[in-house]
C-alpha positions in Angstrom: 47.4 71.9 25.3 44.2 71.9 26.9 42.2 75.5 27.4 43.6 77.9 29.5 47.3 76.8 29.7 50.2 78.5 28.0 51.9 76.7 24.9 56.0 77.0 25.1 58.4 75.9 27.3 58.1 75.6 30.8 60.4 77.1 33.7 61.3 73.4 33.9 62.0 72.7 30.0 64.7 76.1 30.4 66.1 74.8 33.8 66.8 71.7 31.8 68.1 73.7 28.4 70.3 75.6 30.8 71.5 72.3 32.9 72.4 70.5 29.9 74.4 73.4 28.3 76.5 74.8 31.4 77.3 70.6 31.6 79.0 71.2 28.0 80.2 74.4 28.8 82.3 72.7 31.8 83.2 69.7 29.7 84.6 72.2 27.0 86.5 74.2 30.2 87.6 71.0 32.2 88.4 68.4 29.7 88.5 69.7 26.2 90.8 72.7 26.9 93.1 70.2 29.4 96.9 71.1 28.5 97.0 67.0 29.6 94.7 66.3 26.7 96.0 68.8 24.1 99.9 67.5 24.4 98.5 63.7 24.3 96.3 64.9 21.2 99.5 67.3 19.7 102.3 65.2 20.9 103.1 63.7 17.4 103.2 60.3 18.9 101.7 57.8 16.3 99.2 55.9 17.7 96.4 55.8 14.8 97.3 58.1 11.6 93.6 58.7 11.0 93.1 59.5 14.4 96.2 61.3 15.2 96.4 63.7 12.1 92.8 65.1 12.6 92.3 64.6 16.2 93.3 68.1 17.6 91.6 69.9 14.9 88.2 68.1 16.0 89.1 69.0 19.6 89.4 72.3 18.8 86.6 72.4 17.1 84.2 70.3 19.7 85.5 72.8 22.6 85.0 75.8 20.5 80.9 74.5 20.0 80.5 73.1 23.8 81.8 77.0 24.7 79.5 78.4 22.1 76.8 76.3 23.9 77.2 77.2 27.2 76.9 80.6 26.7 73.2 80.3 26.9 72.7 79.3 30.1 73.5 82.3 32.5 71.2 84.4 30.5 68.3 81.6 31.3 69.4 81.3 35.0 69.2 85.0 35.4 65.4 84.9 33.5 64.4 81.9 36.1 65.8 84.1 38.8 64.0 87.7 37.8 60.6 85.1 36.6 60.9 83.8 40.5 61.5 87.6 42.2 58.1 88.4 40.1 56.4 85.6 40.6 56.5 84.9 44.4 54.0 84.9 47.2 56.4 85.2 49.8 58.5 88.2 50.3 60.7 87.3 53.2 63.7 87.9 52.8 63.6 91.0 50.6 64.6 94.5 51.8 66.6 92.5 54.2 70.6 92.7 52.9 73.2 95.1 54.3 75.3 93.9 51.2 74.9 92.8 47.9 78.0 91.9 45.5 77.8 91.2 42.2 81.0 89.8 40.1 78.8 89.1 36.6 78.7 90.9 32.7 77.3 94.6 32.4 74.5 93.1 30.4 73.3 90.9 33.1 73.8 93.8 35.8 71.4 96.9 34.2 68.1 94.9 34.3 68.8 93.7 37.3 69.3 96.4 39.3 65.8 97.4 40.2 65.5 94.0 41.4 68.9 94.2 43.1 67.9 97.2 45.1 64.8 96.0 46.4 66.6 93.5 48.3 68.8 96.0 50.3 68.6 97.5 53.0 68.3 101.5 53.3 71.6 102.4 53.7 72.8 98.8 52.0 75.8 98.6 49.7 75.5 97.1 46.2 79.1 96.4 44.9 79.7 95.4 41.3 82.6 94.1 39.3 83.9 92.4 36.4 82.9 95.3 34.2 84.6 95.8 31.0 85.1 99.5 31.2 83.0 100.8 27.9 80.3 99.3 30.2 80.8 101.8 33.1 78.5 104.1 32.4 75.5 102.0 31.5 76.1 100.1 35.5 76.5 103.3 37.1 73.6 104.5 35.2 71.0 101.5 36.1 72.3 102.5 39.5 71.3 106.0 39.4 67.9 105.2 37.8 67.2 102.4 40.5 67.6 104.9 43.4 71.3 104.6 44.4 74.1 106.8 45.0 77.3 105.6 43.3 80.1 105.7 46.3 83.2 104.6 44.0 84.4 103.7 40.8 87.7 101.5 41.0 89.9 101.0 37.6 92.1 97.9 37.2 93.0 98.1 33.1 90.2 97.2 31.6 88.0 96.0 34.2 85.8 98.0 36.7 83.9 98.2 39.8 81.1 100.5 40.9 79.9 100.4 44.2 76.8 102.3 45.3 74.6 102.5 48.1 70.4 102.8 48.7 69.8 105.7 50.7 68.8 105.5 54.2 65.2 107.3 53.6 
């Protein structure tokens, strides 16, 4: 690395991390977890012994690692995203949505609220769900600390929604 630069990966080296394991994780969803391919591999038909009497197990277990995988990149989509917000010269854009709706995990949500809310509108909605409900409390809180007033708070048995608004002043 020559003087001056940074050593580590790049936002390009993560893009490509987060790429390649989201491609697995779709694999693993799509394919791996295909009722087609699970009563072809389960369907006691004997094609090859070998093949056939271990052949689910190692599905199983291939899915269950390509799952595993693809965990990791929404956490490194949502750093690229928050890294770009920080990072950029041009601000059109923000302060600029009457609505913002956001269907993702409690623990993507609370840090990015304060980001969230700089791209509404005074008097904009922000409208969350897909909260597991032990979570509640820490999304309506991030709200509350980022400036919002928290309008509703729908219950559907374990799952959540909290919708706030930015004030108008």
């Amino acid at each position: 690395m020559g003087p001056g630069r940074a050593e580590g990966l790049s936002g390009s080296g993560l893009k490509l991390i987060a790429i390649v394991t989201m491609f697995l994780d779709h694999i693993g969803a799509a394919i791996l977890e295909s009722p087609v391919v699970w009563a072809f591999l389960g369907s006691g038909e004997e094609i090859d012994p070998f093949f056939n009497s271990s052949a689910l197990a190692l599905c199983r277990d291939v899915d269950l690692v390509f799952r595993f995988a693809g965990r990791i990149a929404f956490p490194i989509f949502c750093f690229l995203l928050v890294e770009g917000f920080l990072h950029t010269r041009d601000r059109v854009g923000y302060g600029c949505y009457d609505i913002v709706a956001a269907n993702i995990l409690a623990e993507v949500l609370v840090p990015l609220t304060p980001v969230i809310v700089d791209q509404l509108k005074p008097g904009g909605i922000y409208i969350t769900s897909g909260i597991i409900d032990d979570r509640e409390e820490a999304v309506a809180g991030a709200g509350k600390a980022a400036g919002l007033k928290v309008l509703e708070v729908n219950r559907q048995g374990e799952w959540v929604n909290v919708t706030a608004q930015k004030p108008l002043a």
